[in-house]
C-alpha positions in Angstrom: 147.1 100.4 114.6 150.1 102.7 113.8 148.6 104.3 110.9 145.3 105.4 113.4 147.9 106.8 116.2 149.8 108.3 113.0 146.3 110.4 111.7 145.7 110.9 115.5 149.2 112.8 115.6 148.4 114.6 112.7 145.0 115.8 114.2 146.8 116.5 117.6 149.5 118.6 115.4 146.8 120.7 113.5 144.9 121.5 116.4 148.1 123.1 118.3 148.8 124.9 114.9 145.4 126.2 114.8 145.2 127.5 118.0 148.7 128.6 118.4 147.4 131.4 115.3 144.7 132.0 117.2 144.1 134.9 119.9 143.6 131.7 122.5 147.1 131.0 122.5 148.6 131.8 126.3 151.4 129.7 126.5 155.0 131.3 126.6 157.2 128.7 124.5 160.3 130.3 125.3 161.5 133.9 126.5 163.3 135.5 123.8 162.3 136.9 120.9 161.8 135.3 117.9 162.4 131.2 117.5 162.5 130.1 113.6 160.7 133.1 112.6 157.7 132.3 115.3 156.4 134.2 118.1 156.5 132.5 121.2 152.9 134.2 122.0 150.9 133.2 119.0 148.1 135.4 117.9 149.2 135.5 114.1 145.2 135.8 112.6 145.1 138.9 114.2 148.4 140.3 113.3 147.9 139.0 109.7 144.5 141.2 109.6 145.9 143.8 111.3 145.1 147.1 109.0 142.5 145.5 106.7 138.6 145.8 106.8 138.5 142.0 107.9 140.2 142.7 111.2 136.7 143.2 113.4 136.1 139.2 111.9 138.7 137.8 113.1 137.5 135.7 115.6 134.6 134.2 112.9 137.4 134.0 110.4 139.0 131.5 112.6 136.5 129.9 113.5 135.2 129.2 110.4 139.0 128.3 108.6 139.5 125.9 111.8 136.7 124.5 111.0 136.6 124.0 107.3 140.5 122.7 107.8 139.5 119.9 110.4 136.4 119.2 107.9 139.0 118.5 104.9 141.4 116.7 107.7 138.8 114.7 108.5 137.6 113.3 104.7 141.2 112.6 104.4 141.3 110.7 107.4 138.5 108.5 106.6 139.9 108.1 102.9 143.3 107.2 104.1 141.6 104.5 106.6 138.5 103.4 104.7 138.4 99.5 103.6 139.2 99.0 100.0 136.3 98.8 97.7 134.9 95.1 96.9 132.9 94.6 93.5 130.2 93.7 94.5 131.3 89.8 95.1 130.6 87.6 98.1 132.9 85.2 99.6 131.3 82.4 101.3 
């Protein structure tokens, strides 16, 4: 039981971190500048693409990185929490 609500947290924890680099992001954390190094806007995809021929993709860059990094997430997931691996035995 601990170890699901620990890879739920973990899933909860990319999905803010994934959107809060995303152009989604609306929330204000806090008011002044910069906190840790962070933005309190988000939006650092775009900024990162800013002046490069892959800015216009931004959008299906994220999309497709969110996706591939909840894809691997996932695999780990049910790695972490599959049943060990019997050989092949019965037990009656």
């Amino acid at each position: 039981m601990i170890k699901r609500v620990g890879l739920l947290l973990l899933m909860v924890a990319v999905a803010i971190a994934l959107l809060y680099i995303s152009r989604f992001w609306t929330v204000r954390l806090w008011d002044r500048g910069d906190l840790f190094g962070l933005r309190p806007q988000g939006g650092y995809l775009a900024q990162w693409l800013r002046g490069t021929r892959f800015a216009p993709f931004e959008l299906l860059i994220w999309v497709t990185g969110s996706f591939l990094i909840l894809t691997w997430l996932q695999r780990l997931t049910d790695y972490l929490s599959s049943p060990p691996e019997t050989d092949g035995e019965t037990h009656e």
